[in-house]
C-alpha positions as CSV (number, residue, x, y, z in Angstrom):
1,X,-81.7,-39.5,30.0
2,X,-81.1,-37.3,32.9
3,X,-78.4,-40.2,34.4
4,X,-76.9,-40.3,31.0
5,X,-76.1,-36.7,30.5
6,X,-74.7,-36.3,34.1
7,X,-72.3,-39.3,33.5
8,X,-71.5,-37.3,29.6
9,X,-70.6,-34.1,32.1
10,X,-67.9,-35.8,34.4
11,X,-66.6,-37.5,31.8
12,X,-66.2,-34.0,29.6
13,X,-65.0,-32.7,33.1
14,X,-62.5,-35.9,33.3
15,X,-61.3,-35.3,29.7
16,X,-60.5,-31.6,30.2
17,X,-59.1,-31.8,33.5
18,X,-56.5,-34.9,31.8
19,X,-55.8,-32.3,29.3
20,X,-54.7,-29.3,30.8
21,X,-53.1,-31.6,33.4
22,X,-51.3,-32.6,30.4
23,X,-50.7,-29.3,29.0
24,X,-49.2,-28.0,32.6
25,X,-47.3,-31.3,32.8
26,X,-45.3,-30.3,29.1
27,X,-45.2,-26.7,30.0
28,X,-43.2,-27.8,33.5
29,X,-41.3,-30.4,31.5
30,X,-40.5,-27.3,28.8
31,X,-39.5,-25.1,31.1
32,X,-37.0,-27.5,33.3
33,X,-35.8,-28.2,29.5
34,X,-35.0,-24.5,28.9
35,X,-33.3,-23.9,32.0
36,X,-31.0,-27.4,32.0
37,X,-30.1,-26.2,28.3
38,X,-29.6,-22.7,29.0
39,X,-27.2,-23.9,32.6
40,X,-25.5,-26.1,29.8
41,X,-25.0,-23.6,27.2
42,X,-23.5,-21.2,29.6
43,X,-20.9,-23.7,30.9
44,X,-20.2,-24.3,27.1
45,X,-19.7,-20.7,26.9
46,X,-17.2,-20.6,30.0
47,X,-15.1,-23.2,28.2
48,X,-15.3,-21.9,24.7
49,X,-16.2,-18.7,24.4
50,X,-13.8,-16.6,27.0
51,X,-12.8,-13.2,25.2
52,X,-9.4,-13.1,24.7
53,X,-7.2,-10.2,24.3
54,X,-3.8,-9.9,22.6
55,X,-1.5,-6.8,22.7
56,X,0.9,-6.2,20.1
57,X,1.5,-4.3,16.8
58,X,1.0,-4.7,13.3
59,X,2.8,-2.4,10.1
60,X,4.0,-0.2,12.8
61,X,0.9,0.7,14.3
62,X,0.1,0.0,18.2
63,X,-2.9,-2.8,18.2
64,X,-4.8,-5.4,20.6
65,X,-6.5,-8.2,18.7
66,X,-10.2,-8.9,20.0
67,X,-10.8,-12.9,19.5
68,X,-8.3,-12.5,16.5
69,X,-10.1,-9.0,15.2
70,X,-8.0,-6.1,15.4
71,X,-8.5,-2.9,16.7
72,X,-6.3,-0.1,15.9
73,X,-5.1,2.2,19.1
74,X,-4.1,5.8,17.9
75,X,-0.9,7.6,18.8
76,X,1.0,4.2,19.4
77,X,3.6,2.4,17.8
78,X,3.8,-0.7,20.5
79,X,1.2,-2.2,22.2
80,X,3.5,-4.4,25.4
81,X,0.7,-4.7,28.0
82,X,-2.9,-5.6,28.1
83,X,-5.3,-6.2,30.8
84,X,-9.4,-6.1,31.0
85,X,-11.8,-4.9,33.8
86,X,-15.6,-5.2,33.6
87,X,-15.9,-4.1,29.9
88,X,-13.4,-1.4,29.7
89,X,-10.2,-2.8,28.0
90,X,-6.7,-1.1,29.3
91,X,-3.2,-1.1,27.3
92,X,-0.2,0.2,27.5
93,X,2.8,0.5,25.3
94,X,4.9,3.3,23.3
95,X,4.0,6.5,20.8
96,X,4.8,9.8,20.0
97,X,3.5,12.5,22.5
98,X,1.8,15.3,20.2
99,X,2.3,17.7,22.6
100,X,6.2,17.4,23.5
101,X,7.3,16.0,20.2
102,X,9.1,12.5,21.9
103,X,8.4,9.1,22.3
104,X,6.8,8.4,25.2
105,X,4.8,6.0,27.4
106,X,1.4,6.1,26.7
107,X,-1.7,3.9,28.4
108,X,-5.0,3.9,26.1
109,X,-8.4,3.1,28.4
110,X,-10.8,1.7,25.5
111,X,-8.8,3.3,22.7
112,X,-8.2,6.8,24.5
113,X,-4.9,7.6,24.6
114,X,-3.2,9.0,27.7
115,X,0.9,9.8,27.4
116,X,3.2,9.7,30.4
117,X,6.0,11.9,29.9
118,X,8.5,12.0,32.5
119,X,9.7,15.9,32.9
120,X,9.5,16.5,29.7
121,X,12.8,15.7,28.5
122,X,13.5,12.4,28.6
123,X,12.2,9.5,26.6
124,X,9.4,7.1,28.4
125,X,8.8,3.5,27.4
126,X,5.8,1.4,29.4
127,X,5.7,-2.3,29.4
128,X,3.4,-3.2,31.8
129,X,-0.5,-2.6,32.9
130,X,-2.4,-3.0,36.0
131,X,-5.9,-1.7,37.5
132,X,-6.4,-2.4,41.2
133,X,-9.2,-0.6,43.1
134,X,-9.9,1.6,40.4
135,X,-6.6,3.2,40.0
136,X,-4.2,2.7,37.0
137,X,-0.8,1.6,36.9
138,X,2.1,1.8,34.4
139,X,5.4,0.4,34.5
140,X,7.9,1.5,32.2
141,X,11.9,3.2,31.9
142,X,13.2,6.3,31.1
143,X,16.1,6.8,29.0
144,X,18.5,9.1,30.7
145,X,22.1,8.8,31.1
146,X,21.2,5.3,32.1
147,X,18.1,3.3,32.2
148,X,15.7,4.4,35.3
149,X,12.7,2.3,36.3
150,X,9.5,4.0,37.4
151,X,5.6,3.4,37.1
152,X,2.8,5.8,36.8
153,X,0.1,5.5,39.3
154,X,-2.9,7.4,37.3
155,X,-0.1,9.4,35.6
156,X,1.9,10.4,38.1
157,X,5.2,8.8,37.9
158,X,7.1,7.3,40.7
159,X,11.1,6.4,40.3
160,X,12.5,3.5,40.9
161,X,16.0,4.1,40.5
162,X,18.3,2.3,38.3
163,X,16.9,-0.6,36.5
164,X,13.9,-1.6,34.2
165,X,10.5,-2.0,34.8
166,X,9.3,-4.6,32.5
167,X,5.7,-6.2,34.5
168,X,3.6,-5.0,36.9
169,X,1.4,-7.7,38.9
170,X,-1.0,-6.5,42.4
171,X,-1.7,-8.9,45.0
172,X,-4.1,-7.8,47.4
173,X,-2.7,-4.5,47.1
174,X,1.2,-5.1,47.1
175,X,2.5,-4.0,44.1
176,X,5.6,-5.9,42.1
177,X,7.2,-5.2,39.5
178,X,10.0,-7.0,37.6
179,X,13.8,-5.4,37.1
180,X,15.0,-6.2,34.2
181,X,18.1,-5.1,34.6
182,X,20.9,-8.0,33.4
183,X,23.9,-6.7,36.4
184,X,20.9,-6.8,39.1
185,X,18.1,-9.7,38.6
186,X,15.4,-8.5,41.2
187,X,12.0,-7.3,41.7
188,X,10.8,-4.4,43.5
189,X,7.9,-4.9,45.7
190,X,5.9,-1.7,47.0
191,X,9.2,0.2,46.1
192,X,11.1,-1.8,47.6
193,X,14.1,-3.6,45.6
194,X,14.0,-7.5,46.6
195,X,17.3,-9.2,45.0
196,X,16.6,-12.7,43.6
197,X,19.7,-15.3,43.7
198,X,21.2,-15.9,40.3
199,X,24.2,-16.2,37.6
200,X,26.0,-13.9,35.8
201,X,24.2,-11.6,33.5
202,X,20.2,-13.2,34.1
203,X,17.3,-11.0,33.5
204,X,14.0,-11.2,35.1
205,X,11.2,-10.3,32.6
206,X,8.2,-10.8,34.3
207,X,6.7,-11.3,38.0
208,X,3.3,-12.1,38.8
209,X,2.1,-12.8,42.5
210,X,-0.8,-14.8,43.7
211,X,-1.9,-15.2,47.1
212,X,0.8,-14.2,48.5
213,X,3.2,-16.1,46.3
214,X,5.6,-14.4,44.0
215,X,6.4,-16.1,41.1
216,X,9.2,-14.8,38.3
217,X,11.0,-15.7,34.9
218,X,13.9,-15.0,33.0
219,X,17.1,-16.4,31.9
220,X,20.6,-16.1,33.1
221,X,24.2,-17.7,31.3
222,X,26.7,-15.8,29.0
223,X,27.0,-18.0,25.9
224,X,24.9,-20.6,27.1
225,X,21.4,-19.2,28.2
226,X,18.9,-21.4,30.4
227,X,15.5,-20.4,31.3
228,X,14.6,-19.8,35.3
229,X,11.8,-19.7,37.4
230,X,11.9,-18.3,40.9
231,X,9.4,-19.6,43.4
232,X,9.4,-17.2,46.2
233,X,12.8,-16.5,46.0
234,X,14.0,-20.0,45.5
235,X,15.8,-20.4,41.6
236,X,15.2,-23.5,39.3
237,X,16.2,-23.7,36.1
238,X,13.7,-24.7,33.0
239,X,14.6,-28.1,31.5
240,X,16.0,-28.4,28.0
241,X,18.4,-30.0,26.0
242,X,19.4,-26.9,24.5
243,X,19.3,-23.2,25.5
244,X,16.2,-22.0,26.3
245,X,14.6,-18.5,27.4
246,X,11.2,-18.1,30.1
247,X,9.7,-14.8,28.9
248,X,6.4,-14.9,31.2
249,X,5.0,-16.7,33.9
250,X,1.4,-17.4,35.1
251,X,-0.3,-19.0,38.0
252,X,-3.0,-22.1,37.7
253,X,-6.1,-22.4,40.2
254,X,-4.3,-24.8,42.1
255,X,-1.0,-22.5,43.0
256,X,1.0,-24.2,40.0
257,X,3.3,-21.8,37.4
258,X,3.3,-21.6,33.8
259,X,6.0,-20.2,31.8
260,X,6.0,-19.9,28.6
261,X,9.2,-18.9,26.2
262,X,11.4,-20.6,23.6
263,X,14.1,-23.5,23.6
264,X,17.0,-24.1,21.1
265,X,19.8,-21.8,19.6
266,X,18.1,-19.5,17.7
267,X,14.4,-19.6,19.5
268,X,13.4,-21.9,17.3
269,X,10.9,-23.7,19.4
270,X,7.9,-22.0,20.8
271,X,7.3,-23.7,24.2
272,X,6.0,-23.9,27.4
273,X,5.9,-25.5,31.0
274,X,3.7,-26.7,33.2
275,X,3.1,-29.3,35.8
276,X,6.3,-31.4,37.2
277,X,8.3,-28.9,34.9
278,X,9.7,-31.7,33.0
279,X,10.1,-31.2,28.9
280,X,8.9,-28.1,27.2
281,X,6.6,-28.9,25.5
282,X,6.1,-27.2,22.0
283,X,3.8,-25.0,21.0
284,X,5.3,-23.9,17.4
285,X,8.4,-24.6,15.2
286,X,8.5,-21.3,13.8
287,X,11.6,-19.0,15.3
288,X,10.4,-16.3,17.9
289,X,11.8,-13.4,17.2
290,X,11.3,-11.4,19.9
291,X,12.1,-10.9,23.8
292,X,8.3,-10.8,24.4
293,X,5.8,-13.3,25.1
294,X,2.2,-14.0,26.8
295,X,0.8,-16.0,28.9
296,X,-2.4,-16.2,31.0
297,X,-5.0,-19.0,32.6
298,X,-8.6,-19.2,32.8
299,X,-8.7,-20.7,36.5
300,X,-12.1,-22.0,36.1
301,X,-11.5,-24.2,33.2
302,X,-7.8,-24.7,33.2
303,X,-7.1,-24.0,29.8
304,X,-3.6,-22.2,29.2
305,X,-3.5,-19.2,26.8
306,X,0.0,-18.2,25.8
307,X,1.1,-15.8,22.6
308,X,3.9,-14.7,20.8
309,X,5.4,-13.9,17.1
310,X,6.7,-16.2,14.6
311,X,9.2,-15.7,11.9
312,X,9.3,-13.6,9.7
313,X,6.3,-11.7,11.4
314,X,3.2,-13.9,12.5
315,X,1.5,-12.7,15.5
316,X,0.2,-15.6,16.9
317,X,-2.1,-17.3,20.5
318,X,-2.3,-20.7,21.4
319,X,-5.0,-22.4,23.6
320,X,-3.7,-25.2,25.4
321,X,-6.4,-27.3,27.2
322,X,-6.6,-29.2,30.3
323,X,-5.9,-32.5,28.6
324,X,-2.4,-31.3,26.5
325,X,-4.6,-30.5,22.7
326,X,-3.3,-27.4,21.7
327,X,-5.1,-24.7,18.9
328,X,-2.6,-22.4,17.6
329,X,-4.5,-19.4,16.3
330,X,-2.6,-16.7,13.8
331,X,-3.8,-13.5,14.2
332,X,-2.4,-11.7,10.8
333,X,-2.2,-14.8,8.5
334,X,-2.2,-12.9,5.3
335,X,0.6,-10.6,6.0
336,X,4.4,-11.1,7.4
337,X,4.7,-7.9,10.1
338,X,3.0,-8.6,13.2
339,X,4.1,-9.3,16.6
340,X,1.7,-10.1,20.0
341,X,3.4,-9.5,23.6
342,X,0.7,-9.9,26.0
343,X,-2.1,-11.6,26.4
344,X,-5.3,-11.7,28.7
345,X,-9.0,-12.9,29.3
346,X,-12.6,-10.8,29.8
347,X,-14.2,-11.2,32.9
């Protein structure tokens, strides 16, 4: 009897020791579950779930569209520039100054709006946002006798003489900013006017630089208008069978441009290139109708973001992925009198 119940014991023992070994084994086997579906869900969330930002305006009203909601900045008319750091969201673009009665510049820092008059007297327009090392810049012209180019480094203003400062890109602390200027295609760098080599009348309507690399766009021709990219000074036109316009420019992980901007003789086609810089390839039918567009690359993923406005008044983005699909995605599609300029991605 005695024998009996001591081999009933180790095989109770044996029975719960299985069990819990069991029970430890599916906890183990849980737990690596959870954290291979929680490493999966957050590279799902890298390729689809990137906020994206687009400045523009809608009825009138200054506006940046938050993953297609809007959210209304006061005091603005235009919203031109848009960039994010962290979670604070910075644009900039054009309003009425309360205190000096003109349009002015203005830069809104989460939906706080800060005016940049210049002296008082003149009228200020910004087109162009940047934060590096914590300190705010705004590009931007004033409209005196003639247009003068300046940017505001945490307000203050800084001239740049004659011209227009349309972009504003910082590259390990070298600041450029795009003239925009039709008798004198350049870009000033740290103040500094660098002249690009062009055409007769060409305009250069954005810069961005990238390790060390300056990259521009713009167009250049009288009656006949082609679309340019400059690669560190060196010009290339943008292919097309017809006229075509670059109105921004991006840079890939791998060093390579985007530009995005319209081909044929009235805008009609919404395009972009990429890669050998072959074709444009179209992103909408619908006629652009203004001299303002947005582009922007998540460098992780390689999807292309690019926005712009449609006839008669369809703010719109695309997302262009690594493979060619594109999603167009209208931001005001119940309504005719939107437009989006800029575009740009949460960290």
């Amino acid at each position: 009897m005695k024998r009996t119940a001591s081999v009933f014991k180790l095989l109770l023992a044996a029975i719960i020791f299985l069990q819990t070994f069991a029970c430890k084994k599916g906890l183990v086997e849980t737990q690596a579950d959870s954290l291979f579906n929680e490493s999966k869900n957050r590279s799902l969330a890298t390729l689809t779930t990137r906020d994206i930002y687009v400045a523009g305006s809608e009825g009138g009203q200054a506006k940046y569209w938050k993953n297609g909601v809007g959210v209304t900045l006061p005091g603005g008319s235009d919203c031109y520039g848009i960039t994010v750091v962290g979670t604070d969201v910075y644009a900039c673009g054009t309003g009425g100054d309360p205190v000096t009665g003109k349009t002015s510049a203005v830069y809104w820092k989460n939906g706080v709006p800060t005016y940049l008059p210049y002296d008082n007297s003149f009228t200020a327009f910004a087109s162009g946002i940047a934060v590096w090392a914590g300190d705010v810049y705004v590009t931007g012209r004033i409209d005196m006798f003639s247009n003068i180019g300046v940017y505001w480094k945490n307000g203050v203003a800084i001239n740049l003489g004659n011209g227009e400062a349309n972009s504003i890109s910082i590259d390990n602390g070298d600041i450029y900013i795009a003239n925009s200027d039709a008798s004198n295609p350049s870009y000033w760098k740290n103040g500094v006017l660098v002249p690009l080599p062009a055409l007769s009348n060409t305009s250069v309507v954005r810069v961005v630089a990238s390790g060390g690399n300056v990259y521009a766009t713009g167009s250049s021709g009288l009656r006949t208008k082609k679309g340019v990219l400059w690669r560190n000074g060196v010009r290339s036109e943008l292919l097309s069978p017809t006229m075509s316009y670059g109105y921004a420019v991006a840079v890939d992980g791998f060093g390579n441009p985007v530009v995005v901007g319209t081909q044929g003789t009235s805008n009609q086609n919404i395009c972009y290139w990429a890669n050998d810089f072959g074709s444009p390839n179209i992103l909408g039918f619908g006629q652009q109708i203004t001299g303002r567009m947005g582009v922007t690359v998540d460098t992780q993923t390689g999807e292309i973001f690019a926005c712009g406005s449609e006839y008669p008044g369809q703010a719109m983005y695309w997302i262009i992925s690594p493979t060619g699909s594109i999603t167009p995605v209208p931001l005001n599609p119940t309504t005719n009198n939107a437009f989006a300029y800029a575009i740009a991605l949460g960290q």
